[in-house]
N, C-alpha and C positions, 0 to 999 in steps of 0.2 A: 835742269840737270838733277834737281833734289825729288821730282817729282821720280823721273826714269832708276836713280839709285832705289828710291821706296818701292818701286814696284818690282824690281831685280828681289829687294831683300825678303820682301811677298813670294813671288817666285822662288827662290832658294830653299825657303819654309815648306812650299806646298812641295817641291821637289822629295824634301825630307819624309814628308808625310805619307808622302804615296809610297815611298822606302819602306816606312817600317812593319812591314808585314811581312819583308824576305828575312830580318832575323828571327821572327818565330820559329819557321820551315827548320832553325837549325837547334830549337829546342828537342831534347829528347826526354822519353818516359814520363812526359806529364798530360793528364788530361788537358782539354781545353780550359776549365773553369779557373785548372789552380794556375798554368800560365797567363790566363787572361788577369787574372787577378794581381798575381804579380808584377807582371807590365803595369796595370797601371799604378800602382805603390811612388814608381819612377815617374809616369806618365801626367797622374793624376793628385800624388800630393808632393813628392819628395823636390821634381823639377822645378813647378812650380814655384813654391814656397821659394826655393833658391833663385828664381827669377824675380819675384814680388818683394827680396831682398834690394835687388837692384833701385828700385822706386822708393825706398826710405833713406834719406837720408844721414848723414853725421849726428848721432845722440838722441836719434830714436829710433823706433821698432816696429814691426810688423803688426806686435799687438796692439800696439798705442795705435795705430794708427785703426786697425778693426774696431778697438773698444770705444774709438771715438765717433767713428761714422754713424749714419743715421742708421738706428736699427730697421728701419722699414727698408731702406734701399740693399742695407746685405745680407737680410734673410730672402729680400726675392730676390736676389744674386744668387746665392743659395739654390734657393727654390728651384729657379731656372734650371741652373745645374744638375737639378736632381732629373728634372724633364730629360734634359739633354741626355743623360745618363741612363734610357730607356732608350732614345736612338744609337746610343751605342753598343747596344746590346743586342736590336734586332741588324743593325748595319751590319754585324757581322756574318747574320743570316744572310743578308740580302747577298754578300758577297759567296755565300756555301750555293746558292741555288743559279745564283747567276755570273759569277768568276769574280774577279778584281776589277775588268776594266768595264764591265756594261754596269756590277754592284751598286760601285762605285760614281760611275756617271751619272745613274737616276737618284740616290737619293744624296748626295752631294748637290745635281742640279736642283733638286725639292730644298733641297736647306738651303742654297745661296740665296734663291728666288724669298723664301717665305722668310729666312733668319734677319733678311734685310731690310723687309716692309713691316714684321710685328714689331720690332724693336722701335720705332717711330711709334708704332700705331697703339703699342701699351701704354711708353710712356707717358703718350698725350693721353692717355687715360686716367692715368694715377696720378701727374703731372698737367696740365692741360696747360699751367703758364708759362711751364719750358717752349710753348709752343713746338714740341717734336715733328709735327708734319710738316712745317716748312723743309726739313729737311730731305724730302721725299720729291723733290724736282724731277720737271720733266728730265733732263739728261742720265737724275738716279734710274728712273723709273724704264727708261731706255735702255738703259746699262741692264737692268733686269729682264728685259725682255730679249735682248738680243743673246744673255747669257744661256735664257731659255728655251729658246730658238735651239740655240748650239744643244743644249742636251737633247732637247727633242728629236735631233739629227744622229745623235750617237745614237739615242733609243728607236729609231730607224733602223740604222744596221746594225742594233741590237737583235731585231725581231725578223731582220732578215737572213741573218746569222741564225735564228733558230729556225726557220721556216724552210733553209738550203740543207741543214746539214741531215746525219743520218743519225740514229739513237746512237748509237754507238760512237761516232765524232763527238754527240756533244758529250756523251759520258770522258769522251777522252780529252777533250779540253777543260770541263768541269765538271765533276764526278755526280754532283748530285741535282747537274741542269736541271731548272722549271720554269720556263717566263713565265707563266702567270704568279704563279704562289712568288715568286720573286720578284716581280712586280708590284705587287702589294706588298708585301715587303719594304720592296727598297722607299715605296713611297711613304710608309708609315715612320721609317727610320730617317728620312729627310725632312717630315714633318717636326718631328719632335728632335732632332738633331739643328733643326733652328733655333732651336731655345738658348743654345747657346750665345749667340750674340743680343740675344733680346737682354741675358743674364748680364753680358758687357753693359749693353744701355743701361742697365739698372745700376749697374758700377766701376761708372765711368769715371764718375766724381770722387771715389774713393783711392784718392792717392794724396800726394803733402804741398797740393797746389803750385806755385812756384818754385818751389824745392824740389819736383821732381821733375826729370828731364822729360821734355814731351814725347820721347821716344821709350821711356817705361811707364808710362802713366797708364796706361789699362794691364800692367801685370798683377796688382794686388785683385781686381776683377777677376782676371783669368785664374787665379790660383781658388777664389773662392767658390767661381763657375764648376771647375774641377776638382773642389771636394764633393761637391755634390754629386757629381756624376760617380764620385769613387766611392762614395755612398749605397748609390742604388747599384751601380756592378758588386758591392763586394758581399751587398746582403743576397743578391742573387747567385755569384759563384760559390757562396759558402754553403750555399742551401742544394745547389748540385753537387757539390764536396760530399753535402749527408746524404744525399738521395742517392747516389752514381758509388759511394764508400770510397773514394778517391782522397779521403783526408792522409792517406799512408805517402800521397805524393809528396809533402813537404816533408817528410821523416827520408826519403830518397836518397843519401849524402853523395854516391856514389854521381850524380847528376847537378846535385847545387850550382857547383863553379861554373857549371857549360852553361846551365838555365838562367843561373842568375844573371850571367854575363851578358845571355840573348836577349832579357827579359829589361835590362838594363840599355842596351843600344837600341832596341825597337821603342821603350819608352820616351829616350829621349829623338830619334827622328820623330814619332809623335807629337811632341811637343812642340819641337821648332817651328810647327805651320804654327802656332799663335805666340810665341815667343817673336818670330821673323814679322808676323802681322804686329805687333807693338813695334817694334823695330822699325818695321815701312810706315807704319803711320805717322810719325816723327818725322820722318819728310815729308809727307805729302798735306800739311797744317797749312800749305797755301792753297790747297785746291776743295773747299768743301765738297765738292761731289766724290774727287777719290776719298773722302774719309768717311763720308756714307758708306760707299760703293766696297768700300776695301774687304771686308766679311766674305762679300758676293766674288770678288775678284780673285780672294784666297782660294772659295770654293771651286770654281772654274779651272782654275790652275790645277788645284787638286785632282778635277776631272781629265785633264790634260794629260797629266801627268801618269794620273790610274792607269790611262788609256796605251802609253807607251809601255806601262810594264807590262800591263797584259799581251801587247803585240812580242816583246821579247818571251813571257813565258807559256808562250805560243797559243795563247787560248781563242786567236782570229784563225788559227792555221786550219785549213779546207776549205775557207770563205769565199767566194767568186771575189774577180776584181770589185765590182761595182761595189759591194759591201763595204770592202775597204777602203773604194773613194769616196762614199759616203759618210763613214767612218774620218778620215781625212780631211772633210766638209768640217764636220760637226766637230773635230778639233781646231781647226784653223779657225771658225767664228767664235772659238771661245779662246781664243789668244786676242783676237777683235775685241770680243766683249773689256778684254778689261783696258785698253786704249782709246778705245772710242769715245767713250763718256767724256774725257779729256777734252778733245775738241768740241764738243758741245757743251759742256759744262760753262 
């Protein structure tokens, strides 16, 4: 039962996650850079931090517990972060050329798959008597394959979705369609969008041992993962601010309350998919394979999930059946994906 509530509360997370991109849509008068930026304020330090609250206990701090860790392990926590914080910057592209739900499919599939296997494969790097590849079991390694499989099926009638429609359909489902240039894309933004979990392996251990409940023990990781990322977005947005002269958007007043507000609930459905992944992992401490796995299985979901908003904000509409059985396929083996491993674990 503790294993099925974990992977509900996974699930719930990645539900959020693929949410928060409709309260943008209700952001008004601000470019991209200063909304993006803003979001993640919420996203990438405020939430956080208020979650990595939860993992300290009675009579100490957030700081004590950073100023105490090994500074090798939370400046590449850091670091990672700052990586991951480059997929998050072109993933948005990947989503302008190719919608929310194919975007989102291939380079969410690129980062379950790769976010899963480097994070073993650094540690036993910089680590090698953690022994971290044990943790890369055939039923892990299955779970990654099968997850991949499944995207590889969406990006099937991905490519047949472009190949049926006419210029004009796909301008009309997504304005600035291009499978290729989106392609490369989304793969670049999947690559370095695993860095993020690789960041968690690196601070994992950074929490109050005993004292913290096993179901917040990787938020002080996640909140450090996403300073970094809030790093590299925000030296980036600030520099499109000077380049685009867009700095008059935060002077805007007549817009603050609507923006701040949007900027504030997209933040936090963002955050819930790794908030909910600390949360589900907390139950699943009997099952090693789902706590390898659980990154991969967030991401998957994530894809699932991408998939159904984009069927609601119509961006399959003119597709032949077969597309969208297909499409159907490569959903349904990534709900597989993240059950299977179970049984063979």
């Amino acid at each position: 039962m503790d294993i099925i509530i974990g992977l509900l509360i996974i699930a719930v997370g990645a539900f959020c996650q693929s949410s928060c991109y409709v309260p943008i849509n209700k952001i008004k008068g601000w470019s991209w850079e200063s909304y993006w930026v803003v979001q993640g304020v919420f996203a990438w330090l405020v939430l956080p931090c208020l979650g990595a609250q939860l993992a300290v206990p009675a009579g100490h701090s957030l700081l004590e517990l950073w100023a105490g860790a090994p500074a090798f392990s939370l400046w590449m926590t850091v670091l990672f972060g700052v990586l991951w914080g480059v997929g998050g910057l072109t993933f948005g592209l990947s989503m302008r050329y190719l919608g929310v739900a194919l975007g989102q499919s291939i380079a969410l599939g690129t980062c379950a798959g790769l976010g899963t296997v480097m994070g073993p494969v650094l540690l036993n790097v910089f680590f090698p008597e953690l022994d971290a590849l044990s943790a890369l079991t055939t039923a892990v390694i299955l779970g990654v394959v099968v997850t991949l499989v499944g995207i590889a099926i969406i990006g099937v009638a991905g490519s047949m979705k472009a190949s049926s429609l006419s210029e004009e359909e796909k301008r009309a489902a997504v304005k600035d369609f291009n499978f290729p240039k989106g392609l490369a894309i989304a793969l670049l933004a999947g690559f370095m969008s695993g860095c993020f979990n690789v960041g968690l392996e690196f601070g994992k251990d950074i929490n109050f041992g005993e004292l913290t409940p096993a179901m917040y023990k990787t938020l002080p990781a996640t909140a450090l993962v996403t300073l970094g990322g809030f790093v590299t977005n925000a030296v980036y947005c600030f520099w499109q601010n000077q380049k685009n002269h867009t700095w008059a958007d935060y002077t805007r007043r007549d817009v603050w309350g609507n923006n701040l507000l949007f900027c504030l609930l997209a933040g936090a459905l963002w955050y819930s998919q790794f908030f909910g992944l600390s949360l589900g992992k907390g139950f699943l401490t009997g099952s090693p394979t789902l706590m390898t796995l659980s990154f991969c299985i967030l991401m998957a979901l994530n894809v699932v999930f991408s998939n159904v908003w984009g069927i609601i904000l119509k961006e399959w509409k003119g597709c032949s059946r077969s597309t969208i059985a297909v499409l159907v396929v490569g959903i349904a083996v990534l709900i597989l994906s993240s059950f299977l491993p179970q049984f063979l674990g």
